[in-house]
N, C-alpha and C positions, 0 to 999 in steps of 0.2 A: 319682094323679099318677105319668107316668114317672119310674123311674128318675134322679137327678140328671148320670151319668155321660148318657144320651140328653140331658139338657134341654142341660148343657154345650155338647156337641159341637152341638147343633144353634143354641146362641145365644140360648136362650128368658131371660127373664127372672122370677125367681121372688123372690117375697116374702110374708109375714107377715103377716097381717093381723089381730091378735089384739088387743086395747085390753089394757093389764095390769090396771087397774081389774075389769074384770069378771071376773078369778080371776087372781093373780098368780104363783099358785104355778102353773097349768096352763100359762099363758102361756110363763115362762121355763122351764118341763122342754121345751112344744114346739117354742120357739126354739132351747134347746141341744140338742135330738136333730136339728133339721134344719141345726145348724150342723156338728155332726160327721158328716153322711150326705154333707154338701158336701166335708169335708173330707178323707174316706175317697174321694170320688170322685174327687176333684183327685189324692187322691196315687198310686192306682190308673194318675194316666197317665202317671206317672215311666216303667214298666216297658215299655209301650206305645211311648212317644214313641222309648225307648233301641229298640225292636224295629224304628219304623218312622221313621230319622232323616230322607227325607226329605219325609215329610209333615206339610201341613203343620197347626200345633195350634193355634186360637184363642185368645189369650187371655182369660182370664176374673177377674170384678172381687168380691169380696166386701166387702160396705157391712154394718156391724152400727153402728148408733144406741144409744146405753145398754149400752154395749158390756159394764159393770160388771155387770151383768143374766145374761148368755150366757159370760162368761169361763171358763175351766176350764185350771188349769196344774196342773203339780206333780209332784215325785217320781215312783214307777213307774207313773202316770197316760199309759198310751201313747195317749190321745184328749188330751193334752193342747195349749193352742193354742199355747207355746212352741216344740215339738216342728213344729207344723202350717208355724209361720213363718217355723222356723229351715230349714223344706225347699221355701218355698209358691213361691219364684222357679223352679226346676227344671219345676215342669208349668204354667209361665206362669200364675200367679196373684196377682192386684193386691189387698192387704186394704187394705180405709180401715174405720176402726172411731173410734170418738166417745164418746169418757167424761165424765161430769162434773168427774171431780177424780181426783188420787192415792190421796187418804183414802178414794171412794167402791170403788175397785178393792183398798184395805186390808182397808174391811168386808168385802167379796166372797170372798178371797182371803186365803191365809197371806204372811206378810209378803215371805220370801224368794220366794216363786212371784212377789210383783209386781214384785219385781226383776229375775228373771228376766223374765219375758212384759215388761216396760219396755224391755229392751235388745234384744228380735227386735223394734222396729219401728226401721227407721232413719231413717225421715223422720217430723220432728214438728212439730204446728203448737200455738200457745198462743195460745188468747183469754182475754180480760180473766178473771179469777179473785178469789173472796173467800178462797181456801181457803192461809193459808200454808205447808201442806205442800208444794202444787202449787208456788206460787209460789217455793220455798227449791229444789224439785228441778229447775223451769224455770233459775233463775240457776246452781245451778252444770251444766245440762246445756249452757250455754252458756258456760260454761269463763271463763277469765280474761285479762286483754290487759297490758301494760305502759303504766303512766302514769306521767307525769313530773309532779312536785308543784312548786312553788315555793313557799319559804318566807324569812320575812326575818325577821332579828335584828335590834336596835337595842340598843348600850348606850351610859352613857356615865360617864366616869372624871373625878372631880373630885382636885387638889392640896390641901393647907392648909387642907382645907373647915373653917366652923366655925359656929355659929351665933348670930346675932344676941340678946344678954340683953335688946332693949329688942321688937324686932320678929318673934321667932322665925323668923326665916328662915334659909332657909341661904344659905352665900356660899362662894367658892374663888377663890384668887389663877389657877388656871388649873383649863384642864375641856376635853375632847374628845369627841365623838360621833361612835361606829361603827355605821354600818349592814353588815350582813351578806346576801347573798343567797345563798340555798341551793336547787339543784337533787336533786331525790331519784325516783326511779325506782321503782315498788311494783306489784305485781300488783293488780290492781283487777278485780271482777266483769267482762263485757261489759254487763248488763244487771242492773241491781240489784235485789231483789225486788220494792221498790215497784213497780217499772216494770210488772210484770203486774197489778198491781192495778190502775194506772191506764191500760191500756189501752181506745181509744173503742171507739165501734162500727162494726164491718166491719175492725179496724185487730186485728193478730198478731203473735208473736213465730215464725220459722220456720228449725229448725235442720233440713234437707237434707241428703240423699244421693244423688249423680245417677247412682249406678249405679257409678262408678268409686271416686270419691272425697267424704268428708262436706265441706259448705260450711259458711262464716262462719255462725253464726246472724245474723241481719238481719230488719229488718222486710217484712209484708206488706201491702199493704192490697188488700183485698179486694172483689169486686164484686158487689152480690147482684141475684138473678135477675130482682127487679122493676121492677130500674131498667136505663134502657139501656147496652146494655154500653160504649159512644163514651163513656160521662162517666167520668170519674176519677174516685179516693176523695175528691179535694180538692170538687168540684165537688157529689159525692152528699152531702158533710156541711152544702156552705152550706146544703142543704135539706132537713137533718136526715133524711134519707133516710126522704122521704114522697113517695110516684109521683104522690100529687094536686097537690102543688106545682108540675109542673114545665106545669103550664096555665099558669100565673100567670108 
């Protein structure tokens, strides 16, 4: 195989084709030796680009799937993918990377590195999850808003009260009743854990960064590939997003 620095510049598309099943330990050493050859060649054209500013540099897209699998951060680890991330915008490089969970990038990983490597991605997407780690880090990465509560008092004040020796009741020569309305203000989640637990399918939670400035976390819904792209998420679910259905 050329060179990664050649396949780049020329636009070729390269990938992996290893099942992990069939040796899982070969698999992930040769995914992560060809994820750091990528990323040694990427950074390689910082120094280039700065030599030759006005030519011009394609950019290029890096997709890792099981991304928990290939990770490598940490301390004086200079191939680490913190390090890779925190420079990958400079020689135009786009990572999209796909994890199962927080907890799966825990076992991977020392705890502070997935802290780290968590905060060099600045746009994040969240689908549906069983894992309440995931779900406790999704709510507060999506921070808190100001809600207004209403709440109501009721009492009421009896005079002379006394009670009846034959009926047991009680009685008062006079009596009022206060109702109370109270407004109160509180920080509340945006999106409360449950909320990823119960998300459908094709449907996200997506906290954004559009280059300048981070956006609201807001929903996404999503469109997948088998279905036509003209329908909506409303439309793809009346039919449980099955392509045979839409004969019918």
């Amino acid at each position: 195989m050329p060179p990664f620095d050649e396949l780049i510049e020329s636009g070729k598309v390269v990938g992996l084709n290893f099942p992990v099943a069939l040796n899982p330990a070969l698999a992930k050493t040769i995914g992560t030796m060809m994820k750091i050859d990528y990323q040694r060649a990427m950074l390689l054209r910082i120094p280039r680009m700065d030599a030759e500013p006005k030519k011009h540099y394609r950019p290029s897209v890096f997709i890792c799937d099981e991304y928990q699998n290939f990770a490598t951060v940490g301390g004086d680890n200079p191939t680490g993918d913190d390090r890779f991330l925190s420079l990958s915008r400079q020689p135009r490089c786009i990572p999209i990377v796909a994890t199962q969970s927080v907890a799966s990038l825990k076992d991977a990983l020392p705890n502070e590195g997935v802290k780290t490597l968590l905060q060099a991605f600045r746009s994040k997407i969240f689908f549906t999850t069983s894992d309440p780690e995931t779900a406790r880090y999704a709510s507060e990465l999506c921070g808190k808003e100001d809600r207004t509560r209403i709440g109501y008092t009721l009492s009421e004040t009896s005079t002379n009260a006394n009670v009846g020796w034959l009926s047991g009741r009680t009685s008062a020569s006079k009596g009022s009743v206060a109702a109370v309305k109270q407004y109160q203000k509180q920080k509340e989640p945006v999106f409360e854990e449950k909320v990823f637990f119960d998300l459908k399918n094709a449907q996200s939670i997506v906290v954004a960064f559009d280059g300048i400035s981070p956006q609201p976390a807001t929903y996404c819904y999503l469109k997948p590939d088998f279905l036509p792209i003209t329908m909506n998420w409303f439309e793809q679910e009346r039919i449980d997003f099955d392509p045979q259905r839409l004969q019918q």
